[in-house]
C-alpha positions in Angstrom: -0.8 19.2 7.6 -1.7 15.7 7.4 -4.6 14.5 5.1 -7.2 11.9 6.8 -6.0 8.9 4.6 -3.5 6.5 4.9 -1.8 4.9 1.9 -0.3 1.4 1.4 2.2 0.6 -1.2 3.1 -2.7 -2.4 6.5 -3.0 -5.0 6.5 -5.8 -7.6 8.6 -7.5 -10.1 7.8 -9.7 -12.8 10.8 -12.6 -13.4 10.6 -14.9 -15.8 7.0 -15.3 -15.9 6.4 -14.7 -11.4 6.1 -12.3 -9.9 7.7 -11.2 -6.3 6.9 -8.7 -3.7 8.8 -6.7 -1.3 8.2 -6.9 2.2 10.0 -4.5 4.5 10.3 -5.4 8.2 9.9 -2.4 10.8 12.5 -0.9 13.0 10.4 0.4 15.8 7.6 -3.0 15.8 10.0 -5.7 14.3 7.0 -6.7 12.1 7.1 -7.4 8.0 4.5 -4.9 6.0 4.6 -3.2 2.9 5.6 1.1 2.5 2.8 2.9 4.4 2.2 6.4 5.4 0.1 9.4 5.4 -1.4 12.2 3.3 -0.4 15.3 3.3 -2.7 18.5 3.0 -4.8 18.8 -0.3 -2.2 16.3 -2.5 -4.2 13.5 -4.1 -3.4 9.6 -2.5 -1.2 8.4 -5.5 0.7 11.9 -5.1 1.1 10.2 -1.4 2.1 6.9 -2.2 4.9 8.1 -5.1 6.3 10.2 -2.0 6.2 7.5 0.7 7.6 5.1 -2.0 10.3 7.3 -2.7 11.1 8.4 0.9 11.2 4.9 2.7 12.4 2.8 -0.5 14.0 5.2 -3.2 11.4 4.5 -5.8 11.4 6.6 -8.6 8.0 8.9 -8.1 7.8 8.3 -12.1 7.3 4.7 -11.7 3.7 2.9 -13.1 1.5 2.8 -10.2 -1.7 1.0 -9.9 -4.5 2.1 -7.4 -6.1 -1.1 -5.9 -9.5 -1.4 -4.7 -8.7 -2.6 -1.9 -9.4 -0.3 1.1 -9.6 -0.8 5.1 -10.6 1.5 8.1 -7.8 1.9 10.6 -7.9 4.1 13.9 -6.8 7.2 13.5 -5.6 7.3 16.8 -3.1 4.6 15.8 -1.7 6.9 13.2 -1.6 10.8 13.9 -4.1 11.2 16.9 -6.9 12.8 16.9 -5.9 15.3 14.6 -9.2 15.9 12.7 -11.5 16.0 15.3 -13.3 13.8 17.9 -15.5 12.8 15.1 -12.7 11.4 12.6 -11.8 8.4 15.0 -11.3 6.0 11.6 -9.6 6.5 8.3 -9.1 4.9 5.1 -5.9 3.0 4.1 -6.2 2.8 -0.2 -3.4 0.1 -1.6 -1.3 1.1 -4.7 0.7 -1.5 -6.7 4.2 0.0 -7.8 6.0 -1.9 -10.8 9.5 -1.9 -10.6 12.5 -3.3 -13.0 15.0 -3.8 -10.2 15.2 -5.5 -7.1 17.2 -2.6 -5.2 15.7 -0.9 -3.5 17.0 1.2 -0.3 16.3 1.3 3.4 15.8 4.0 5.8 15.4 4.8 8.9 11.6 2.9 9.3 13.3 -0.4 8.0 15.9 -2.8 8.7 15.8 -5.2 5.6 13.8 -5.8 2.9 12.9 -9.1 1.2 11.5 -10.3 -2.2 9.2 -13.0 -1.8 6.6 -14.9 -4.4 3.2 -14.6 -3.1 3.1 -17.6 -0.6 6.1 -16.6 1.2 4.9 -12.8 1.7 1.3 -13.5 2.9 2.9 -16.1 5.7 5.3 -13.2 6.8 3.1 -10.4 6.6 1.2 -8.5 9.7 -2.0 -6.9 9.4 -4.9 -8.8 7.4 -4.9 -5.0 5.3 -1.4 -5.7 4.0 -2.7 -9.4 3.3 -6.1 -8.4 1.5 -4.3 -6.1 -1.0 -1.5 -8.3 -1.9 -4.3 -10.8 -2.5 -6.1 -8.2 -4.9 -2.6 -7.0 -6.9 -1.5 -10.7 -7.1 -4.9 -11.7 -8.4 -5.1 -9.0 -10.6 -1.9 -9.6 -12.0 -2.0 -13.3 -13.0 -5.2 -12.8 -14.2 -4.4 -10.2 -16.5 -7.6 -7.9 -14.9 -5.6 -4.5 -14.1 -8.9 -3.3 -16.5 -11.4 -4.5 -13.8 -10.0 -2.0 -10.9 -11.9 1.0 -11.9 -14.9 -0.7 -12.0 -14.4 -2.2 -8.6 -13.6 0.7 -6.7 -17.0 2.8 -8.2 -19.1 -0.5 -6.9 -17.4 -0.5 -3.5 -18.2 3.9 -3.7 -21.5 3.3 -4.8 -22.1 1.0 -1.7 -20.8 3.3 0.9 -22.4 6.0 -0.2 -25.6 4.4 0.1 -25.2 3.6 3.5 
């Protein structure tokens, strides 16, 4: 059964000093995003990333993963109905960073190509403003050298919605 989360995985590299993302453009909306998908029953979202990561790119689900803080609200409706109920009409998208050592990576059925791009050149190509904010965050995060700082950033953004 599918879990009322979405997640959003963004691949990197490091070269000489830069670092480069991969951007894989859609079959079905001939658009450029990064790996999404869905949860599945009680499995945790980094448990959901590893598998999407694996299942749409071939990324080893042993890989070093980093959970970002950055988080949207998309329509469920958009992504698996109404599944959970006329009350759950929104859920969250949470972004995940996935180091990687190679550039090859595989496509399936989602995807036609991927590309590696430096951070200019993916943010001009990719769709949603989602994809955008948390390649902003990772890239931020990892010229900056403040991978630390995540932690802390996601327990201020909890703190604030649960004090709605």
């Amino acid at each position: 059964m599918r879990a009322p989360y979405q997640v959003l995985v963004i691949p990197f590299i490091r070269e000489e000093k830069k670092y480069y993302y991969a951007i894989f453009k859609r079959k079905d909306l001939d658009i450029w995003q990064f790996i999404a998908g869905g949860g599945e029953g009680s499995k945790r979202p980094v448990e959901s990333a590893r598998r999407e990561a694996e299942e749409e790119a071939g990324i080893n689900r042993k890989s070093r993963y980093i959970r970002l803080a950055s988080v949207c609200a998309i329509p469920a409706v958009n992504i698996h109905g109404l599944e959970w109920g006329q009350e759950i009409i929104m859920i969250p998208e949470l972004a995940f960073g996935v180091e990687l050592f190679s550039k090859k990576l595989k496509i399936t059925g989602e995807h036609t190509q991927y590309l590696w791009l430096n951070y200019e050149d993916a943010i001009k190509k990719l769709k949603y403003d989602s994809n955008k904010s948390a390649l902003w965050e990772l890239d931020h995060r990892l010229k900056n050298n403040s991978l630390s700082g995540t932690e802390k950033n996601i327990k201020t953004i909890n703190k604030s919605l649960s004090g709605a």
